[in-house]
Structure formats: structure tokens, C-alpha cells
C-alpha positions as CSV (number, residue, x, y, z in Angstrom):
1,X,-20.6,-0.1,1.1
2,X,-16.6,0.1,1.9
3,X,-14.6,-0.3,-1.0
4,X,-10.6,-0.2,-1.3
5,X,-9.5,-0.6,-4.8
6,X,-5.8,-1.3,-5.3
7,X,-4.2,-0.7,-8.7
8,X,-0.9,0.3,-10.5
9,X,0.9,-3.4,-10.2
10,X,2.7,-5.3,-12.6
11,X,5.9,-6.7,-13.9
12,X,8.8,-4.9,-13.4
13,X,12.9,-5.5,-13.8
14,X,15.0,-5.0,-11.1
15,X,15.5,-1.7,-10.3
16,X,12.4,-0.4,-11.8
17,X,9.8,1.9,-10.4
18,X,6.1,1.3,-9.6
19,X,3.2,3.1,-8.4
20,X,0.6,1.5,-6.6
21,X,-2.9,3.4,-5.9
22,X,-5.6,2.7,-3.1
23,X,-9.0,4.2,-4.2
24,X,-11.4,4.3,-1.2
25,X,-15.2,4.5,-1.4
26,X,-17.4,4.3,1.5
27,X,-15.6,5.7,4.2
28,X,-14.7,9.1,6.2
29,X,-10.9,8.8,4.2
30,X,-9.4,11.6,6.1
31,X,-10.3,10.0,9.5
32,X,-8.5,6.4,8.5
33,X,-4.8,5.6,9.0
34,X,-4.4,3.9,5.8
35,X,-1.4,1.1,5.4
36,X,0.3,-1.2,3.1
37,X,0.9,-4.8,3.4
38,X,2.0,-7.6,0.9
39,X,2.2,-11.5,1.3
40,X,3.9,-14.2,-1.0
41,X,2.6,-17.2,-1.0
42,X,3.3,-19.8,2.2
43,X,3.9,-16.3,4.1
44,X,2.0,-14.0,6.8
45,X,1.4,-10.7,5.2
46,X,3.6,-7.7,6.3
47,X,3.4,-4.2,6.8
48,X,5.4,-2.1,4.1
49,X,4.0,1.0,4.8
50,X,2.1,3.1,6.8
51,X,0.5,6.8,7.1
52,X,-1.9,8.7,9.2
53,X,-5.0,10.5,8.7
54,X,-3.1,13.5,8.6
55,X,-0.6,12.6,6.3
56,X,2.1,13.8,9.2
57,X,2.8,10.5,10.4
58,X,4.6,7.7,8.4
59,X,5.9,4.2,9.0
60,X,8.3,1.6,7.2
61,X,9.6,-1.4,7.1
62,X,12.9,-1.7,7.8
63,X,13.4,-3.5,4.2
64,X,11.8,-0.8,2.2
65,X,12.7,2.2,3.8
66,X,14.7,4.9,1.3
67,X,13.1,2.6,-1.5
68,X,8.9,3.4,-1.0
69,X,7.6,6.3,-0.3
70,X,3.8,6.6,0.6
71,X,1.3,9.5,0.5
72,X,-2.1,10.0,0.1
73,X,-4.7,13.0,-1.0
74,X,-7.8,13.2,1.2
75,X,-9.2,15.2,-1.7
76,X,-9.3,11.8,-3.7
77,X,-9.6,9.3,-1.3
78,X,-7.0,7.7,-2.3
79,X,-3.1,6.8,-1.1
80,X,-0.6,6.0,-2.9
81,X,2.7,3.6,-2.7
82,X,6.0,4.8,-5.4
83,X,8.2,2.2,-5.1
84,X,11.6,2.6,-6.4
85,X,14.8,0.4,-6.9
86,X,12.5,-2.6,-7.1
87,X,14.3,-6.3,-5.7
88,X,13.2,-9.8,-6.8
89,X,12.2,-9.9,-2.8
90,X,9.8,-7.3,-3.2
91,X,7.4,-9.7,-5.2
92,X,4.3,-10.0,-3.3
93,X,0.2,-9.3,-3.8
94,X,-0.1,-6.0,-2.2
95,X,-2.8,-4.7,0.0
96,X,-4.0,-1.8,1.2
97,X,-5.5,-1.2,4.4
98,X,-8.3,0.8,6.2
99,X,-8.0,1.4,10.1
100,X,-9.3,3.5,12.5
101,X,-10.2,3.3,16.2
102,X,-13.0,1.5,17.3
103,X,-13.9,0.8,13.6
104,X,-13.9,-2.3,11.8
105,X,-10.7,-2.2,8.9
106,X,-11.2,-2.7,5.9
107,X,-8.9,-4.5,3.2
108,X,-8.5,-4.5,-1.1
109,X,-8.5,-7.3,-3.0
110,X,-4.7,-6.7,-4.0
111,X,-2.5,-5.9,-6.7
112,X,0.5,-8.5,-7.7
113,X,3.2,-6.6,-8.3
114,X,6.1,-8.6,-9.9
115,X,10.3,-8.1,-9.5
116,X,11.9,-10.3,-12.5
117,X,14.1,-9.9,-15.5
């Protein structure tokens, strides 16, 4: 059975730091591009980040980019999201996300991660 696991959100002030964690169960990890995403309510969800198999690639939003930086160690199935200098507009459930060719992704439950003084 596939299991992501998100964890690591919270409330935060403006300009605080957080570190979100994707614990994967289930899967090859090290064969997955693994991403994260993040919706508010009334919204689609949207990529933040993204990182290959490999760790070599990486991908950001424009809107985060200098701000988040993700990673991951294959050795612990699990990726990880530090986000830094935190906005108001970064409020969001965030997800993390499983994909791989020809395979059917896989999504966590989410972690709400809150931006407010």
C-alpha cells in the first residue's frame, strides 16, 4: 500500500521559516519525481516545487523561487520543502506528490501551513 505522509506545517509570522516533510511508504522512492503543490480554498492547486529521482533536476514556481528550497534523501524516502521568508500568500494545504512514467501518482493528505501575524 502507497503512502505519502506530509508533515512539518503550521502557523507561522511573516517572514518565518518552515519545513515541510514527505514520508513515502510503498513505493520504489528513488525511481519517483516527487513534487509539491498547495491549494487555498476556491483555487486549483499549484505546483511549488519540483525534483527528480535523482535529485539533479529541480523546478519552481516563479512565486517561490529564492524563498523554497526542496531536497529529498532516497535513503529515507522522504523529500523535503524549507521554506523561508514566508508571505501571507503562501497560505495554502500543501501536498506532496508521487510521479513516475507509466505509473499511477500518488498524492498525501496535506499539511496546512499558515502565513499570519
Amino acid at each position: 500500500q502507497v503512502q505519502l505522509v506530509e508533515s512539518g506545517g503550521g502557523l507561522v509570522q511573516p517572514g518565518g521559516s518552515l519545513r515541510l516533510s514527505c514520508a513515502a511508504s510503498g513505493i520504489m522512492f528513488s525511481l519517483y519525481e516527487m513534487g509539491w503543490y498547495r491549494q487555498v480554498p476556491g483555487k486549483q492547486r499549484e505546483l511549488v516545487a519540483t525534483i527528480s529521482g535523482n535529485a539533479y533536476i529541480t523546478k519552481y514556481a516563479d512565486s517561490v523561487k529564492g524563498r523554497f528550497a526542496i531536497s529529498r534523501d532516497n535513503a529515507k524516502n522522504t523529500m523535503y520543502l524549507q521554506m523561508n521568508s514566508l508571505k501571507p500568500e503562501d497560505t495554502a494545504v500543501y501536498y506532496c506528490l508521487a510521479t513516475r512514467s507509466g505509473r499511477t501518482p500518488y498524492w498525501g493528505q496535506g499539511t496546512q501551513v499558515t502565513v499570519s501575524s
